[in-house]
C-alpha positions in Angstrom: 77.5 -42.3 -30.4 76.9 -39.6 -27.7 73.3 -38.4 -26.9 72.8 -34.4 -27.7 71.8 -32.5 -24.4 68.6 -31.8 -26.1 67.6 -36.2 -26.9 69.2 -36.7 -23.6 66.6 -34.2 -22.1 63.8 -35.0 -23.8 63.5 -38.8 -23.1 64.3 -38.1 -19.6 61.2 -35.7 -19.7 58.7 -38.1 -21.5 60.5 -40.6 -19.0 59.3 -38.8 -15.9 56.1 -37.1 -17.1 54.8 -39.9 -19.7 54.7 -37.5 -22.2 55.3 -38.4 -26.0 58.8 -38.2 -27.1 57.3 -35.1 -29.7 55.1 -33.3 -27.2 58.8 -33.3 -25.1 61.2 -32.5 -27.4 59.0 -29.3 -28.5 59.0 -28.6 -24.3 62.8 -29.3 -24.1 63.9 -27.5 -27.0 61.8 -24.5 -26.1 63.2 -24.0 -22.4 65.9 -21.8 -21.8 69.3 -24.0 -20.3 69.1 -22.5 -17.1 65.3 -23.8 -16.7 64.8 -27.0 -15.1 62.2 -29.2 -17.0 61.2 -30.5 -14.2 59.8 -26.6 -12.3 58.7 -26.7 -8.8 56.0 -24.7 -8.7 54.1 -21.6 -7.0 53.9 -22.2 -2.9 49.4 -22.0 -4.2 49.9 -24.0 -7.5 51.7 -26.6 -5.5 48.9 -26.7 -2.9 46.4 -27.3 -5.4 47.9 -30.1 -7.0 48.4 -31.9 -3.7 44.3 -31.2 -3.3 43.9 -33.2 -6.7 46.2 -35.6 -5.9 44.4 -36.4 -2.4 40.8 -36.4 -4.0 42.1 -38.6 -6.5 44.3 -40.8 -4.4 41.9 -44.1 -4.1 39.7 -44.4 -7.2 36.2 -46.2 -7.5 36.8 -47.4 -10.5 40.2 -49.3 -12.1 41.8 -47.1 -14.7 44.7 -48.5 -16.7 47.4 -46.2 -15.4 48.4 -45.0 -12.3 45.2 -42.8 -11.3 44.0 -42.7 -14.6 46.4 -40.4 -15.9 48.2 -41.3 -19.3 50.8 -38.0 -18.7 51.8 -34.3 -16.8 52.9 -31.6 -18.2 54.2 -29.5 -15.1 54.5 -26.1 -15.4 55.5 -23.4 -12.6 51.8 -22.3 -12.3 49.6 -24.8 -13.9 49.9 -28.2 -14.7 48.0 -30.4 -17.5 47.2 -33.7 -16.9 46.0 -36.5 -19.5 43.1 -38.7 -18.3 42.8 -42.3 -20.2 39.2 -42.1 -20.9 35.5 -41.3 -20.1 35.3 -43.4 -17.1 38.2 -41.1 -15.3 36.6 -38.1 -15.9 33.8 -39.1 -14.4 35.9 -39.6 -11.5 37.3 -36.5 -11.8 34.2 -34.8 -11.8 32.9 -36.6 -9.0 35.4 -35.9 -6.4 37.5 -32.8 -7.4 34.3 -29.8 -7.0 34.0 -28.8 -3.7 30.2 -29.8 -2.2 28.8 -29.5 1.3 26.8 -33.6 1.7 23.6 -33.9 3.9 25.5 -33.7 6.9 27.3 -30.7 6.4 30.6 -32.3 5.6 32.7 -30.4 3.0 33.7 -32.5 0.5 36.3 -32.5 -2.5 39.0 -29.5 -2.7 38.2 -26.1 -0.5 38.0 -23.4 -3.2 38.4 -24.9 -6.1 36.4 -23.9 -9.3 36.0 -26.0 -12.6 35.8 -24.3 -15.8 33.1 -25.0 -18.5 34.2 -28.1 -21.5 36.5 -26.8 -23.4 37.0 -28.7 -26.7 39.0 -31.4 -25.0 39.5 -30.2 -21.6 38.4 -28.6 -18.4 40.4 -26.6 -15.8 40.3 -26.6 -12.2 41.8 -23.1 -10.5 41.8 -22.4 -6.9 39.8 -19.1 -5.8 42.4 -15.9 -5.5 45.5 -17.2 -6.7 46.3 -18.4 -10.2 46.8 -21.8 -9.7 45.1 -24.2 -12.0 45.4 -27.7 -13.3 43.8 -28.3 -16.3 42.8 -32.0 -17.5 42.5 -32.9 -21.0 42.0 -36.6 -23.1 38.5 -36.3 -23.6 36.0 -34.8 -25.9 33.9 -31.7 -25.1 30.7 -33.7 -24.9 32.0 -36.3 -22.7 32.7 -33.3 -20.2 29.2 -32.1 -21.0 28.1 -35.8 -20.2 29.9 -36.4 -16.8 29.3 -32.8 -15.6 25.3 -33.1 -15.9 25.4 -36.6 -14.5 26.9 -35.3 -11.6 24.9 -32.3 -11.6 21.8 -34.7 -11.2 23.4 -37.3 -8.7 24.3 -34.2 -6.3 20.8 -32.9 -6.2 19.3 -36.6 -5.9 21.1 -37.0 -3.1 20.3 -33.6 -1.8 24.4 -32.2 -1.7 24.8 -28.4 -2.2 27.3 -27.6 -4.8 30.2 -24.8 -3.6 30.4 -23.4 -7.0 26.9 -23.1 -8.2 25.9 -21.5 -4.5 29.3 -19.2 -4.7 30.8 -19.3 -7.8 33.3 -16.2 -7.4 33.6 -16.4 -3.7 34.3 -18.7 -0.9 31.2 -20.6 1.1 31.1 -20.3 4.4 31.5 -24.4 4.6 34.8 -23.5 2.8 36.1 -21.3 5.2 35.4 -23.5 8.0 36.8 -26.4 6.5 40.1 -24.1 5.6 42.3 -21.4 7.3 42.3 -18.6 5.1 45.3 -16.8 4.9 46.3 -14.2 2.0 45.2 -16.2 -1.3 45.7 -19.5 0.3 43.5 -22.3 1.6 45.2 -24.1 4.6 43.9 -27.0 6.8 43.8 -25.6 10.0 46.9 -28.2 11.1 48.6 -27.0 8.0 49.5 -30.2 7.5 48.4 -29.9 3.4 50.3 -27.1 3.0 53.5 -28.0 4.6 53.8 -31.2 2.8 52.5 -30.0 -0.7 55.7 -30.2 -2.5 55.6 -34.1 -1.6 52.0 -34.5 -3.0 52.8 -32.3 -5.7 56.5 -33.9 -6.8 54.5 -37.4 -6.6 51.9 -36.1 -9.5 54.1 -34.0 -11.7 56.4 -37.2 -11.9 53.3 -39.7 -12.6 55.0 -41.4 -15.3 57.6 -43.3 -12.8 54.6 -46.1 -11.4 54.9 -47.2 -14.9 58.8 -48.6 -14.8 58.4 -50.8 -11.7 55.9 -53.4 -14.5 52.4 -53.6 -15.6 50.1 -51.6 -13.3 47.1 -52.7 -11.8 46.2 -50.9 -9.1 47.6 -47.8 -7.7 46.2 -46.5 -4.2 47.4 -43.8 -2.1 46.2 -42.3 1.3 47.7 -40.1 3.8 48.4 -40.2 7.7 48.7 -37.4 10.0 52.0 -36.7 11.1 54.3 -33.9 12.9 55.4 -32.5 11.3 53.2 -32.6 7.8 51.6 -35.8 7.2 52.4 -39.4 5.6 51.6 -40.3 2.3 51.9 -44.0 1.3 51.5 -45.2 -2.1 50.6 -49.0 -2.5 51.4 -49.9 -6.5 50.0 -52.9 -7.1 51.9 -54.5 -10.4 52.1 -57.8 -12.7 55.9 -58.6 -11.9 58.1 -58.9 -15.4 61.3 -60.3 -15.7 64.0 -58.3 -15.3 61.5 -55.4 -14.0 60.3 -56.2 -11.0 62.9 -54.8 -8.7 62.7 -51.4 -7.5 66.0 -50.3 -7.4 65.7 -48.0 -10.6 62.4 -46.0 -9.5 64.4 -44.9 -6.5 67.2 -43.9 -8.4 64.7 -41.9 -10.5 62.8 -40.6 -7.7 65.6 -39.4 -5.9 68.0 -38.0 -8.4 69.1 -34.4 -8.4 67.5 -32.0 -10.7 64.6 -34.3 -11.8 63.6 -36.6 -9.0 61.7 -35.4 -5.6 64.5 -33.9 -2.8 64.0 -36.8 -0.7 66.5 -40.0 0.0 65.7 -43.3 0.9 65.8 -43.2 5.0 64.4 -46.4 5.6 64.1 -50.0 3.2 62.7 -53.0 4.0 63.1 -55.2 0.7 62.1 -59.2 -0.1 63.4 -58.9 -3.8 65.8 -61.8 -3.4 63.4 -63.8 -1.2 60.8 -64.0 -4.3 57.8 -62.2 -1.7 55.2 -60.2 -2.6 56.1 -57.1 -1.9 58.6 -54.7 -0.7 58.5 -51.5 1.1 60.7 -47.6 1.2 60.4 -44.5 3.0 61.9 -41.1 1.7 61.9 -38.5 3.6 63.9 -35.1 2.9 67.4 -34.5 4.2 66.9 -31.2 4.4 64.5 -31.5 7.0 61.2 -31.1 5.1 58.4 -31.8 6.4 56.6 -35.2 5.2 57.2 -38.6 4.2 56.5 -40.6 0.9 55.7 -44.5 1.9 56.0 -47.0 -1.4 54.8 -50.0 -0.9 55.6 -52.0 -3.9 53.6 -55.0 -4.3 54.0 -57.8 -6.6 51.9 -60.2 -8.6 53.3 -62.8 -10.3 50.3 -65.2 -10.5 48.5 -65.4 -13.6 45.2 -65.5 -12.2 45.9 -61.8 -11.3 44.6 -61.3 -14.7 41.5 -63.5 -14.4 39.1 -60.4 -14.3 40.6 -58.5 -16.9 39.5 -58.9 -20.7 42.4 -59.4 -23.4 41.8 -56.1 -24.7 42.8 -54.3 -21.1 45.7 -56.7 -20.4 47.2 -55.1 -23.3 46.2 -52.1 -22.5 48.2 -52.0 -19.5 50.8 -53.7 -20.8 51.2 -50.9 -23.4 51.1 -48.4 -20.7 54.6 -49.5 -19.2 57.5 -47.8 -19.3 61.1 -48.5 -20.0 64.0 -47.2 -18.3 67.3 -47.2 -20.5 70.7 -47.8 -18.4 72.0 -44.9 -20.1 69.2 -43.2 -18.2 70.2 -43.9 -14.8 73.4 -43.1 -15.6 72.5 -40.0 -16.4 70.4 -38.6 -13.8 73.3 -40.0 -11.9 75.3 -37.4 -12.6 73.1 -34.6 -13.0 73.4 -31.4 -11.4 71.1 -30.4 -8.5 68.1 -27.8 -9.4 67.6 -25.5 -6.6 64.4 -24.0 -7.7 63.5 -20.4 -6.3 60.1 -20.4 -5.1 
């Protein structure tokens, strides 16, 4: 029996995002037709999330999914992520706040402002625009508890916190570390802000690390390039049969109307050859600036899981993600989005 526009929709949304099949189909059956699901956002919105996403890109600790977040929920000016737990948000906490260290290095994201605990979330907005990603999945106190212990490691180790010195304006570390222009902070090789809508596709589609197998580690950096820069993401994952080849999450990530615009330019694969790992670079046909680097890396030793207690190997074994032939059938023949920004 045929899929309805409407189921076809919504698991391709939960596919992408990681969102519950529920919290999607209220999303999908609320959007008007002519809506994509999948919005690009605001040219400051956009910025932002590629802020979060670079602050966030290596983390200290080893969270369960891909960064630490369980889902997205992309919208064309905000976007709400779902952390997996108290050890993320203190993560979170520690790198997103802008803060000026003892050397009078700016760290964290230029302008950025973090809301007080809300019952289960805090927001981060970006000074003069109304951009704002706000980051739920733990209680109020744990917010409360993270947020202080920060607090108390930035003044033992004598860094000056943007938002308690300026809470409603720019520092002048801020500026410095930015080009301001109109309600937007630019690096001064605008660089960030050329290649935002890379960075930002990447987070609002978080859910597709979790089809290539189990996740263990997923890392990401950035090189400077002309123009915009690199980003390469290295997903480290426990190899399953019948799910450790790539070939799907490029269809997904390049398929019209819910993947990034970008096509594979460049593959250098050892599937067949039983390696370790393979690698792909998208870049946009239509001349974008940026490139998107995976490096997928495979682990098919058992002693991979030496370090990690029964309770976490299921834990990330829950977390992964299925992709449906009808699926790729689908986005196969979806119709391309040309989102007006």
């Amino acid at each position: 029996m045929a899929k309805s526009s409407l189921t076809r929709d919504t698991e391709l949304l939960a596919l992408y995002t990681g969102m519950s099949y529920q919290h999607a189909f209220q999303i999908a059956g609320a959007t008007r037709r002519r809506d994509p699901l999948m919005p690009r956002p605001t040219p400051a919105q956009e910025l932002l999330e590629r802020w979060v996403l670079r602050t966030i890109a290596w983390p200290s600790h080893d969270p369960v999914y891909p960064w630490g977040i369980v889902w997205a929920r992309p919208e064309r000016e905000q976007l709400t992520l779902r952390i997996d737990g108290e050890a993320t948000a203190a993560e979170f906490t520690r790198v997103l706040p802008p803060r000026i260290d003892g050397d009078g290095q700016l760290l964290g994201i230029p302008g950025a402002r973090i809301s007080p605990p809300g019952k289960h979330d805090i927001t981060v907005s970006l000074l003069g625009t109304r951009a704002s990603v706000r980051i739920t999945g733990v209680a109020a106190r744990v917010w409360r508890d993270v947020l202080a212990a920060e607090r108390q490691a930035r003044e033992d180790e004598s860094v000056v916190s943007c938002q308690q010195r300026s809470p409603w304006r720019w520092t002048d570390e801020e500026y410095v570390h930015g080009q301001h222009m109109g309600p937007l902070s630019i690096m001064r090789s605008r660089r960030a802000s050329d290649t935002a809508w890379l960075a930002s596709g990447v987070l609002r589609r978080v859910s597709l690390w979790r089809t290539l197998g189990v996740p263990l580690s997923t890392t990401s950096w950035t090189n400077p390039m002309k123009p915009g820069e690199q980003w390469i993401i290295d997903h480290i994952h426990h190899a399953r049969p019948q799910a450790d080849r790539h070939d799907a999450f490029i269809q997904l990530l390049t398929a019209p109307g819910w993947g990034l615009p970008v096509e594979a330019s460049d593959t250098w694969c050892s599937c067949t050859l039983g390696d370790a790992g393979c690698q792909v670079t998208f870049t946009s046909p239509a001349g974008l600036p940026g490139e998107l680097q995976m490096r997928f890396s495979r682990r098919t030793d058992p002693c991979t899981w030496q370090d990690v207690s029964p309770e976490e190997h299921q834990a990330r074994e829950d977390s992964t993600v299925r992709v449906k032939p009808w699926m790729l059938k689908a986005v196969s023949t979806a119709a391309r989005v040309h989102s007006i920004r």
